[in-house]
GULOVO-440079 format. One record per residue: x, y, z of N, C-alpha, C, O in turn; residue in one letter. Coordinates in steps of 0.05 Angstrom, whole numbers, plus 32768, in hexadecimal, padded with zeros to 4 digits. Last residue first. Layout:
<recs>
REC  neast  nnorth   nup  caeast  canorth  caup  ceast  cnorth   cup  oeast  onorth   oup  r
REC      X       Y     Z       X        Y     Z      X       Y     Z      X       Y     Z  A
...
</recs>
This chain:
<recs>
REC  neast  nnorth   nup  caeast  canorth  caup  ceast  cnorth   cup  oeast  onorth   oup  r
REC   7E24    7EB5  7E99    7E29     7EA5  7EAD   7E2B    7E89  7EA8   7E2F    7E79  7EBB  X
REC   7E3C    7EF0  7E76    7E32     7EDA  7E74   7E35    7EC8  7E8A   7E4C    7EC9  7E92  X
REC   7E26    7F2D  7E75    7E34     7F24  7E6A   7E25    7F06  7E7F   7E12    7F05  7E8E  X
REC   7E16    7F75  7E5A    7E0E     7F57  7E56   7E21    7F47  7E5E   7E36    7F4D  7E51  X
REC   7DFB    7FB6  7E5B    7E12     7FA0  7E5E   7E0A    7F89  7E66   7DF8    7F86  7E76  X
REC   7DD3    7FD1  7E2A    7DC6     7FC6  7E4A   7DF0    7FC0  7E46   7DFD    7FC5  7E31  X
REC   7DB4    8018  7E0F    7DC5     7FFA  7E0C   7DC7    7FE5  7E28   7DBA    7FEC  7E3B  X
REC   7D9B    804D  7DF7    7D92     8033  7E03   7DA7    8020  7DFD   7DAB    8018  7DE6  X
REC   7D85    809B  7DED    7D94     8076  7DE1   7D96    8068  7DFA   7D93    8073  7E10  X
REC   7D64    80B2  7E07    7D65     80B9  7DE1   7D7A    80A4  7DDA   7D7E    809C  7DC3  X
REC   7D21    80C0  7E2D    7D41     80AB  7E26   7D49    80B0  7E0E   7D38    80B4  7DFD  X
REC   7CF0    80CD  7E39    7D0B     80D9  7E46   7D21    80C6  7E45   7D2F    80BE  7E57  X
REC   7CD1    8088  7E2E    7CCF     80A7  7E34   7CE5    80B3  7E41   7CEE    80A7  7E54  X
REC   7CEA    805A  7E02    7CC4     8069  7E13   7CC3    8088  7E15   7CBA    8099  7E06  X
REC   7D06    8042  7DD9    7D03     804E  7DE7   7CED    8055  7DF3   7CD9    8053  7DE4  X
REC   7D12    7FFD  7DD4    7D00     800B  7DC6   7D04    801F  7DDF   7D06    8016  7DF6  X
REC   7D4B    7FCB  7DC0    7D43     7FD4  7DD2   7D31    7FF6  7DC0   7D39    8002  7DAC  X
REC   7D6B    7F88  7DBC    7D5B     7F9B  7DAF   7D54    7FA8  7DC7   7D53    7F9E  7DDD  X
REC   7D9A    7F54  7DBC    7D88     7F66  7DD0   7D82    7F7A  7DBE   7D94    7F7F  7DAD  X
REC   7D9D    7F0E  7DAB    7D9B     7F2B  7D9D   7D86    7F39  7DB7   7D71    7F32  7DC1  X
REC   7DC0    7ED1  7DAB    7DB3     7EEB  7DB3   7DB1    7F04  7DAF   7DC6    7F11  7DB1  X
REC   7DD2    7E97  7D90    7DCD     7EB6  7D8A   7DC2    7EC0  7D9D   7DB4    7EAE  7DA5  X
REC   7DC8    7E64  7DA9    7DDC     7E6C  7D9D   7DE6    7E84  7D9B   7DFD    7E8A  7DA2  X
REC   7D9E    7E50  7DD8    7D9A     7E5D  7DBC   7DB5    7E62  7DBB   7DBE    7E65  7DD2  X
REC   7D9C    7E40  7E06    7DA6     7E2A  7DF7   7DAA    7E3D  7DD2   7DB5    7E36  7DBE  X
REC   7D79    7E5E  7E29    7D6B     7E45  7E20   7D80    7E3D  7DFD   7D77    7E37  7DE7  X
REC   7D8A    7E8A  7E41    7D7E     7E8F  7E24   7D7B    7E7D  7E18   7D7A    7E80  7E00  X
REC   7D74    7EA6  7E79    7D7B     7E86  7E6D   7D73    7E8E  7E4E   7D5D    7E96  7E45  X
REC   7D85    7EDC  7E98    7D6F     7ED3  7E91   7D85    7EB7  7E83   7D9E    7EB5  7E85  X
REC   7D86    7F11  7ECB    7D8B     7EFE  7EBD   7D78    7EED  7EB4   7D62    7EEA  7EBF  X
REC   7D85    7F55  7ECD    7D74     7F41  7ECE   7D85    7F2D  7ECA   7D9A    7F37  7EC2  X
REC   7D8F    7F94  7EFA    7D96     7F83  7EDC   7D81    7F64  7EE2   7D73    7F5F  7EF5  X
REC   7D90    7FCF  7F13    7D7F     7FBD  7F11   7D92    7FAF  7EFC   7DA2    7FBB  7EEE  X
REC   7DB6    8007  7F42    7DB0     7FEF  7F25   7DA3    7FDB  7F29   7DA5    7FD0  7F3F  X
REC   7D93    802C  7F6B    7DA9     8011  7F6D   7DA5    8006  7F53   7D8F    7FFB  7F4E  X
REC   7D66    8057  7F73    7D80     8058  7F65   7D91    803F  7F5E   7D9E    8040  7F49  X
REC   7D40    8032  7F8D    7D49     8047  7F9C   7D5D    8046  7F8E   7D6D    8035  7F96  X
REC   7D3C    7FF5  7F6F    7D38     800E  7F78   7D47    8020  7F86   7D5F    801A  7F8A  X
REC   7D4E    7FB9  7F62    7D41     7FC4  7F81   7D3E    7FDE  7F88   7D3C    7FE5  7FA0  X
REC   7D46    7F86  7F43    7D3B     7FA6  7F38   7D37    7FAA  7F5C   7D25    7FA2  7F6B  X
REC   7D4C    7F4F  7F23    7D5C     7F62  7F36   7D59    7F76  7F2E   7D62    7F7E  7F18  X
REC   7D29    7F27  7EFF    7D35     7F37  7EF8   7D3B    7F46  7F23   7D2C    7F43  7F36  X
REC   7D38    7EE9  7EDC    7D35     7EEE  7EF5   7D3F    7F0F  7EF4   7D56    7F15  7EEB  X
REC   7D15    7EC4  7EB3    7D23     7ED6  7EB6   7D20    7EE0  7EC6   7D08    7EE7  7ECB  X
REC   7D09    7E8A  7EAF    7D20     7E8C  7EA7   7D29    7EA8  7EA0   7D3B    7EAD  7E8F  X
REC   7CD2    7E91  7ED5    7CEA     7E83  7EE3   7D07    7E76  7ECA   7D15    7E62  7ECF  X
REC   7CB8    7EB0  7EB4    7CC7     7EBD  7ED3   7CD6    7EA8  7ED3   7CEE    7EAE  7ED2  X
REC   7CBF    7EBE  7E79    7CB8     7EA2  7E90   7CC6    7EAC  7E9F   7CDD    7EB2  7E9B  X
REC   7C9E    7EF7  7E54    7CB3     7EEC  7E55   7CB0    7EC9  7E70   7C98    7EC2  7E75  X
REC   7C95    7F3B  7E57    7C8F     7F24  7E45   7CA9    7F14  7E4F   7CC0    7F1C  7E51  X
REC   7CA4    7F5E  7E7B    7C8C     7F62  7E75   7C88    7F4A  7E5D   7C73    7F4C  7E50  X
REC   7CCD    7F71  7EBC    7CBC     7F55  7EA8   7C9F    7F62  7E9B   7C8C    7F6B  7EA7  X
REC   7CE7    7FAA  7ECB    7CCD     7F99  7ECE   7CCE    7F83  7EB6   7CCF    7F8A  7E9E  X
REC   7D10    7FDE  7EF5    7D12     7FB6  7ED4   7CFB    7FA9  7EE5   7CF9    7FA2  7EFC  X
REC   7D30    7FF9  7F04    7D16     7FF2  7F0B   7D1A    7FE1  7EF0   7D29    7FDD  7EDD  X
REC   7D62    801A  7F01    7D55     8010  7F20   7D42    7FFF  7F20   7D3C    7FF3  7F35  X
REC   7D92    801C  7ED3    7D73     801E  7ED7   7D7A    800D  7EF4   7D8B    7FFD  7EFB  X
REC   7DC0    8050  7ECA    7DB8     8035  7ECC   7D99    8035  7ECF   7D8A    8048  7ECE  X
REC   7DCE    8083  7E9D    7DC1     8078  7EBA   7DB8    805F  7EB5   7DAC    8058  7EA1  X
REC   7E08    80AA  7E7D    7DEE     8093  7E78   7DE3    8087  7E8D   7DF5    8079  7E95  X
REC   7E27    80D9  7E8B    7E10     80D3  7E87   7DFE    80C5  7E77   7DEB    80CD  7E69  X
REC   7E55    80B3  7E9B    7E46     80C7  7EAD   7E2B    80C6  7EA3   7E1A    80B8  7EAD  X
REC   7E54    8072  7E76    7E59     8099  7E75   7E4E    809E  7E91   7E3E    808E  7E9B  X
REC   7E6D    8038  7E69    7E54     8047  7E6A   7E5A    8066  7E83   7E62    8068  7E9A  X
REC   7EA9    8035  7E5E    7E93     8025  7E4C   7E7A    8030  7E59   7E6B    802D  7E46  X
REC   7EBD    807B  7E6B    7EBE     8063  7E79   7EAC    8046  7E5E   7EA3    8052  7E4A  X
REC   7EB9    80AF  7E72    7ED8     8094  7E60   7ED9    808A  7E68   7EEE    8084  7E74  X
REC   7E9D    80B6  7EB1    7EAE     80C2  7E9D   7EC4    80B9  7E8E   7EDB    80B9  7E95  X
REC   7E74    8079  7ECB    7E8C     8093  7ECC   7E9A    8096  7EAC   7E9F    8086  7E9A  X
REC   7E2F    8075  7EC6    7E3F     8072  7ECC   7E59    807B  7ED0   7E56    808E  7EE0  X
REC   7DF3    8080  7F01    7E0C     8082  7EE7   7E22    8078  7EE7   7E2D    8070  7EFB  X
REC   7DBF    8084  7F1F    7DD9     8073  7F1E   7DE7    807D  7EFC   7DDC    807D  7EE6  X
REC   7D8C    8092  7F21    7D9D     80AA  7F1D   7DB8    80A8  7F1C   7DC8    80BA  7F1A  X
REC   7D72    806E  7EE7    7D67     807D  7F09   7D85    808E  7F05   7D90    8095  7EF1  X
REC   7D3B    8058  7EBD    7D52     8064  7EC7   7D4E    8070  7EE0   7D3A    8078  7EEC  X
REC   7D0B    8018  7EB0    7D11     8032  7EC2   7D2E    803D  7EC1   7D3E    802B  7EC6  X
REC   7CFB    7FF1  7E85    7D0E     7FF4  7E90   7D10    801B  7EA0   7D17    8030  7E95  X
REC   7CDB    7FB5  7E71    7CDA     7FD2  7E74   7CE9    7FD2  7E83   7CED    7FBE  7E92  X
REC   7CE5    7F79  7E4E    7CE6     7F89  7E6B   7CE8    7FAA  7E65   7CF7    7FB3  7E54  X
REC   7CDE    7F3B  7E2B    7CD8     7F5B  7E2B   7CDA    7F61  7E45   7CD1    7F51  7E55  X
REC   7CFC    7F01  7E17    7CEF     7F10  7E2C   7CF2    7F2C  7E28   7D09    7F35  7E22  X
REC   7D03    7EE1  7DF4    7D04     7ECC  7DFE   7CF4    7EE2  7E14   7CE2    7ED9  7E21  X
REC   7CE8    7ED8  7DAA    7CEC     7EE7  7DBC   7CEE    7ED5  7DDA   7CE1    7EC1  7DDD  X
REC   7D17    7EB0  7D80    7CFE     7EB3  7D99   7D05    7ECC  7DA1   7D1C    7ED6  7DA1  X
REC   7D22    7EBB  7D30    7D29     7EBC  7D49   7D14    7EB9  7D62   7CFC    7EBD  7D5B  X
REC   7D45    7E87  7D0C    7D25     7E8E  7D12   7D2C    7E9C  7D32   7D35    7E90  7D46  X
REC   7D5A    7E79  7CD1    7D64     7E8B  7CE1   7D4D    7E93  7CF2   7D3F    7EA5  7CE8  X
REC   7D6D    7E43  7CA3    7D5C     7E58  7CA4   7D59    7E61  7CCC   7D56    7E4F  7CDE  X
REC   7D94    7E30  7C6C    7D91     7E2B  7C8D   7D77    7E4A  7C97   7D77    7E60  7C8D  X
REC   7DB1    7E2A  7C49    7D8C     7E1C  7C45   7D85    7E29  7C63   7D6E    7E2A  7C6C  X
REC   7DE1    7E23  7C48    7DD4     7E38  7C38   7DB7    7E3C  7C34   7DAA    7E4A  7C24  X
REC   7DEE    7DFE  7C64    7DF7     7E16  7C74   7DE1    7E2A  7C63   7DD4    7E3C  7C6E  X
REC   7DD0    7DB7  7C61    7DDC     7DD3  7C52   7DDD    7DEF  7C58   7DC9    7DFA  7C50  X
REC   7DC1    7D90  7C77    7DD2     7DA0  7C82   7DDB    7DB5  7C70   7DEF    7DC3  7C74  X
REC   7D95    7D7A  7C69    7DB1     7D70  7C51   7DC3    7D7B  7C5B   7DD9    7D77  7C51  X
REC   7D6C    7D8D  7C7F    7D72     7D6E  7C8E   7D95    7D60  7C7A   7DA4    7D4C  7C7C  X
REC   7D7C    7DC9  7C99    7D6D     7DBA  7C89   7D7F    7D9C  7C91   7D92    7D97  7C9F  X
REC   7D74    7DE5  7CD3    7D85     7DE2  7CC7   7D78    7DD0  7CBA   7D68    7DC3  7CC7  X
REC   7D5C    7E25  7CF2    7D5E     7E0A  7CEC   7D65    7E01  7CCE   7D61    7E0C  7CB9  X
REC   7D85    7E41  7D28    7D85     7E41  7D0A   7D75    7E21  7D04   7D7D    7E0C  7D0E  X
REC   7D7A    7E78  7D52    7D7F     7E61  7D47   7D78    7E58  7D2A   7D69    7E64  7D1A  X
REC   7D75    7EAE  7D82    7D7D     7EA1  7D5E   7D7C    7E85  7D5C   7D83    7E7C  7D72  X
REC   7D4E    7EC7  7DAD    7D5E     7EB8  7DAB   7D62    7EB0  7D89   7D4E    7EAD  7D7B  X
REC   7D4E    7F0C  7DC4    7D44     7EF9  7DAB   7D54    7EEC  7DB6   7D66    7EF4  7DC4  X
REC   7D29    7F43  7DEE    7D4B     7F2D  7DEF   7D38    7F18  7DDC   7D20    7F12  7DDF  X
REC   7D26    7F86  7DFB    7D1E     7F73  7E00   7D36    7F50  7DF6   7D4F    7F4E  7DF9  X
REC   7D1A    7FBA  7E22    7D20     7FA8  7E1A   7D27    7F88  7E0F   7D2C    7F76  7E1F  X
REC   7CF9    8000  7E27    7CF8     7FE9  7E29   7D12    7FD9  7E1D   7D21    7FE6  7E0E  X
REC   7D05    8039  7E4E    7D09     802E  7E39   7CFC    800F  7E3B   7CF7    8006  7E51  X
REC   7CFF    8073  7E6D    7CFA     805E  7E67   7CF9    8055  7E56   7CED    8061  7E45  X
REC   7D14    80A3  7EA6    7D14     809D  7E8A   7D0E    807C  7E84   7D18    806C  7E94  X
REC   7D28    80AC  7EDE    7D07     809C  7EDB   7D05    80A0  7EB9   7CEE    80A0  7EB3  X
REC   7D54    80D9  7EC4    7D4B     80CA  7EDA   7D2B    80C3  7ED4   7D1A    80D1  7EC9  X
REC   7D5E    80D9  7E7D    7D53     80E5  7E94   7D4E    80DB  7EB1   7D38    80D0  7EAF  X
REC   7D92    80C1  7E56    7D76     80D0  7E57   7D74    80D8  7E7B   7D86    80DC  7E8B  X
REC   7DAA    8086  7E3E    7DAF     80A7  7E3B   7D98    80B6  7E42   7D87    80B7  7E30  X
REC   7DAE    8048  7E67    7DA1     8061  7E4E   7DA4    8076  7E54   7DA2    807D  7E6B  X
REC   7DAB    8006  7E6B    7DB2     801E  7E74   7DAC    8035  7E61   7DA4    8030  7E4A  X
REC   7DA7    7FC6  7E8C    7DA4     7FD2  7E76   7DAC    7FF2  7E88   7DB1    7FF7  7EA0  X
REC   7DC9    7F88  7E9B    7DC2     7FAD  7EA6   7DC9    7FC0  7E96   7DDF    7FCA  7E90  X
REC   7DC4    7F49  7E92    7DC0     7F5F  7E82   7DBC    7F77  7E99   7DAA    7F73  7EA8  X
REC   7DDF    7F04  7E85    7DD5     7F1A  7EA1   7DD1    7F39  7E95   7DE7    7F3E  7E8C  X
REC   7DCD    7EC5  7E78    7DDA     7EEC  7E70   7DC5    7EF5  7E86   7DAF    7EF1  7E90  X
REC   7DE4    7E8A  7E78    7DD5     7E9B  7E81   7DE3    7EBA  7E7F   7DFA    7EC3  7E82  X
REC   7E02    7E5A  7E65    7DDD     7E5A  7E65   7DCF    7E6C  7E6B   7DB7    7E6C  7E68  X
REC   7E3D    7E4A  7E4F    7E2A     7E5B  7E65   7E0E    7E59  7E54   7E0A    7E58  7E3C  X
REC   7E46    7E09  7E2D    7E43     7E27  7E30   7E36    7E30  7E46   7E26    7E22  7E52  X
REC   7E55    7DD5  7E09    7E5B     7DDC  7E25   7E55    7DFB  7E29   7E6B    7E07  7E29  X
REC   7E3C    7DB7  7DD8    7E4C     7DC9  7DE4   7E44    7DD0  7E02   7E2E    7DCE  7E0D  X
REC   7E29    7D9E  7DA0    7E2B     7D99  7DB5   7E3E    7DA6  7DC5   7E55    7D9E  7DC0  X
REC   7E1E    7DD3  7D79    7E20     7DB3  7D74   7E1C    7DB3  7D94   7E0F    7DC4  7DA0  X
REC   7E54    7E05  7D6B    7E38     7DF7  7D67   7E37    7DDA  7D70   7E4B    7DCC  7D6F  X
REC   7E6E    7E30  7D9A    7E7D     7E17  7D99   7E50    7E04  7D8D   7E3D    7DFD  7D9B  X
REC   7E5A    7E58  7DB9    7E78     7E5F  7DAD   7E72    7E48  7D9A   7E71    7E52  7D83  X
REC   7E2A    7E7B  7DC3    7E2A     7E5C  7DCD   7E42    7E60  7DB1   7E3C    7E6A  7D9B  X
REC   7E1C    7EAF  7DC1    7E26     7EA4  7DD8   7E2C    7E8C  7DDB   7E33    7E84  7DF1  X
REC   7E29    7EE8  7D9A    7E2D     7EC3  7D90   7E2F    7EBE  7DB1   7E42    7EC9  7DBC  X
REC   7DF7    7F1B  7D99    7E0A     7F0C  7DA3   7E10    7EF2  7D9B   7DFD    7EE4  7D95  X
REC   7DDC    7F4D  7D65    7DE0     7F35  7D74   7DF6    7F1D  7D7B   7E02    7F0F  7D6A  X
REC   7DE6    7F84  7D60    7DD9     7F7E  7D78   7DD2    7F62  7D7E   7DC7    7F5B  7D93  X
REC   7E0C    7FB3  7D4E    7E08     7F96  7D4D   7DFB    7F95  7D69   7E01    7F9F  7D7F  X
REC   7E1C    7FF4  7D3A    7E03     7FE2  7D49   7DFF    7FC7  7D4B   7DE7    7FC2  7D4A  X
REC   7E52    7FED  7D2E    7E48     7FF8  7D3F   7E30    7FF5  7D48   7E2D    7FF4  7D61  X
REC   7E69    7FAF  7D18    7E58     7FC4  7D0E   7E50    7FCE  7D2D   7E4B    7FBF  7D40  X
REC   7E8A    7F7E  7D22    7E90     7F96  7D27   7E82    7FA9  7D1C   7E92    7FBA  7D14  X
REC   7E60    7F57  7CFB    7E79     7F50  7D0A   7E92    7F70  7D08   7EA2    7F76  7CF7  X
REC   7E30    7F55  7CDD    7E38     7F68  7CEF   7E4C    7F66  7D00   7E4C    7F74  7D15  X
REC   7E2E    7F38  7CB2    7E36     7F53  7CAD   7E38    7F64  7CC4   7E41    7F7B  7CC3  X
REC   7DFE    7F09  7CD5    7E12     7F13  7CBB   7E12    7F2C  7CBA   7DFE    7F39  7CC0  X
REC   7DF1    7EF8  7D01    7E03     7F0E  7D08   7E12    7F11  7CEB   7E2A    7F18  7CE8  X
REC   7DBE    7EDD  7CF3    7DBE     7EF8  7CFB   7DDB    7F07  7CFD   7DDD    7F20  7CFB  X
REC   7DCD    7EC3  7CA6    7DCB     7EC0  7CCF   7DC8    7EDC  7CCF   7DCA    7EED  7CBE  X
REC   7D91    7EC9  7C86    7DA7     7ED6  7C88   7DAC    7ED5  7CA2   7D9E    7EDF  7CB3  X
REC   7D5A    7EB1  7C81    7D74     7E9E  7C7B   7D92    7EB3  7C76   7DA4    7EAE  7C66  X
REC   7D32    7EBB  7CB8    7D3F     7EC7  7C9E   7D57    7EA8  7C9B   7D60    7E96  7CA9  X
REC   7CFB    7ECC  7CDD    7D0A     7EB6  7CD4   7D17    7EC1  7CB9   7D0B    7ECE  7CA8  X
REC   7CF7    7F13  7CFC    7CF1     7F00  7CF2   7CFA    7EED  7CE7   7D0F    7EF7  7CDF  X
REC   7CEF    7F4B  7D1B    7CF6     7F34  7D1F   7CEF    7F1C  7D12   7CDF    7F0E  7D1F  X
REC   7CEA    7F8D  7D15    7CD7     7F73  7D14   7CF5    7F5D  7D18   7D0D    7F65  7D17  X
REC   7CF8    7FC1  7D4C    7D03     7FAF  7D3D   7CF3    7F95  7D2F   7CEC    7F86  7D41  X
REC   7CD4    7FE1  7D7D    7CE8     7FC3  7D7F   7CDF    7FC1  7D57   7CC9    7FC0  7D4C  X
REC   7CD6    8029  7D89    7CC9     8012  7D7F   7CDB    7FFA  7D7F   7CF3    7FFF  7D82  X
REC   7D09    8048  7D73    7CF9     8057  7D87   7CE1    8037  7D7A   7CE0    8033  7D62  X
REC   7D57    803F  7D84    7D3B     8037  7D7C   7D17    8047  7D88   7D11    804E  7D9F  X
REC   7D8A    8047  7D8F    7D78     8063  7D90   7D52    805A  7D81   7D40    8068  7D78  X
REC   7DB9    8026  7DB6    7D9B     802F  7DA2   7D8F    8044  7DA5   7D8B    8052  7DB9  X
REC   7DF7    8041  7DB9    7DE2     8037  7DC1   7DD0    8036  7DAE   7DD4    8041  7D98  X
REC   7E2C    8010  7D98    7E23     8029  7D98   7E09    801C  7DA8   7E02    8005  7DA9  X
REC   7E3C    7FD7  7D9C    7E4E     7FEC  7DA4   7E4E    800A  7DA8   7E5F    8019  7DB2  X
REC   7E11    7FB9  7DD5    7E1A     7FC0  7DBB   7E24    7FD9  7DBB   7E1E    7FEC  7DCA  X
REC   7E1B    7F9D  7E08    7E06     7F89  7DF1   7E0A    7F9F  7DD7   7E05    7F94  7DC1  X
REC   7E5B    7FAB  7E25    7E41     7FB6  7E1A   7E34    7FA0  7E01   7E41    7F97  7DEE  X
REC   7E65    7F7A  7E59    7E74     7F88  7E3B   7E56    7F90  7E33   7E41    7F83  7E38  X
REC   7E82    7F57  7E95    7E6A     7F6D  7E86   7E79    7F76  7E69   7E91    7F78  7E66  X
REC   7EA9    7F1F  7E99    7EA6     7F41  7E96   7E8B    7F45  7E88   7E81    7F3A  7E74  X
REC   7E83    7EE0  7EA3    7E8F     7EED  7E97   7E94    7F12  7EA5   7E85    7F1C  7EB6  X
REC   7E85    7EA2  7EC8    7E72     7EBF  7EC6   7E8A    7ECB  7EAF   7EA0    7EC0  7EAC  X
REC   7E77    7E5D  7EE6    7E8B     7E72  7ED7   7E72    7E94  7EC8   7E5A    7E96  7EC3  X
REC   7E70    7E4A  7F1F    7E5D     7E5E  7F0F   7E74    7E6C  7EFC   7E81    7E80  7F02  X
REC   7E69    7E10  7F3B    7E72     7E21  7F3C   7E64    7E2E  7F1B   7E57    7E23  7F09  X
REC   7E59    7DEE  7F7A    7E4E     7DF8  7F65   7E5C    7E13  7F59   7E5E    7E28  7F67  X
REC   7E78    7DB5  7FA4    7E73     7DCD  7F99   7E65    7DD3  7F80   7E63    7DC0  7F70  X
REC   7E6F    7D86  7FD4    7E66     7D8C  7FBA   7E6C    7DAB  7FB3   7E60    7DBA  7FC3  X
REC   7E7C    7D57  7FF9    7E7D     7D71  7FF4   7E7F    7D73  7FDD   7E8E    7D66  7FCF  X
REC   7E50    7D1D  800A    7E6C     7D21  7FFD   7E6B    7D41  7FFE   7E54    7D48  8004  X
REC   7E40    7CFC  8049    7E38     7D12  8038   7E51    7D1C  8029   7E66    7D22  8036  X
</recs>
């Protein structure tokens, strides 16, 4: 029997964006020939990620881990949800032809509880983690969500299947007035 290891490169948590949302409804979503992250390279609301560094054939993490979070009320609620980008690319390769189609890959409602975080900190005293993260669109078995209640942060991971881009969006519900999750990569 030879010994084998498995190993897991992971990243730091960093907020999915630099301001929260204050969305009340999800955003349309649709095929464009403008990449998604044009113009937003440092805009305070940028909301979509480059995770696959390197186009073509590459070597990348396969997996974001998300614990969403929000300004508002204990048992306040928001939803979330996660696009994948990709581009299809015409057969002449022309960068300028290329057209921009995003998946939805998964929707989750999201519970606050009474976890916070600290004062000048990347998430405040008063913004509360969520306890409760439900699947409400999406393949259980490429998103696994960790929701155990009684106050303890909830986050999910998920496979964003190779997509390049990722974009987190997020719709308020009830007793919340902004929304952002920390993201980072496995």
């Amino acid at each position: 029997m030879s010994d084998a290891a498995t190993y897991t490169s992971s990243n730091d948590w960093q907020k999915a964006r630099r301001t929260n949302s204050t969305q009340s409804g999800f955003p349309s979503r649709v095929p464009t020939k403008t990449h998604p992250r044009a113009g937003l390279a440092g805009a305070a609301g940028a909301t979509v990620m480059e995770v696959v560094k390197t186009r073509g054939m590459a070597l990348s993490q396969n997996l974001l881990r998300v614990k969403p979070y929000a300004l508002g009320s204990d048992d306040g609620t928001f939803s979330i949800r996660a696009y994948g980008w990709g581009a299809i690319v015409p057969q002449a390769q022309d960068p300028n032809e290329n057209l921009y189609d995003p998946q939805l890959l998964f929707e989750a409602s999201c519970v606050a509880c009474t976890a916070t975080g600290l004062a000048g900190t990347q998430v405040l005293n008063t913004e509360r983690f969520c306890d409760a993260i439900t699947l409400v669109t999406g393949d259980t078995s490429l998103v696994k969500v960790v929701s155990p209640g009684s106050n303890v942060p909830a986050y999910l991971v998920f496979d964003f299947l190779g997509f390049p881009d990722v974009e987190l969006v997020f719709s308020l519900t009830a007793n919340v007035t902004s929304m952002n999750a920390l993201v980072a990569g496995l």
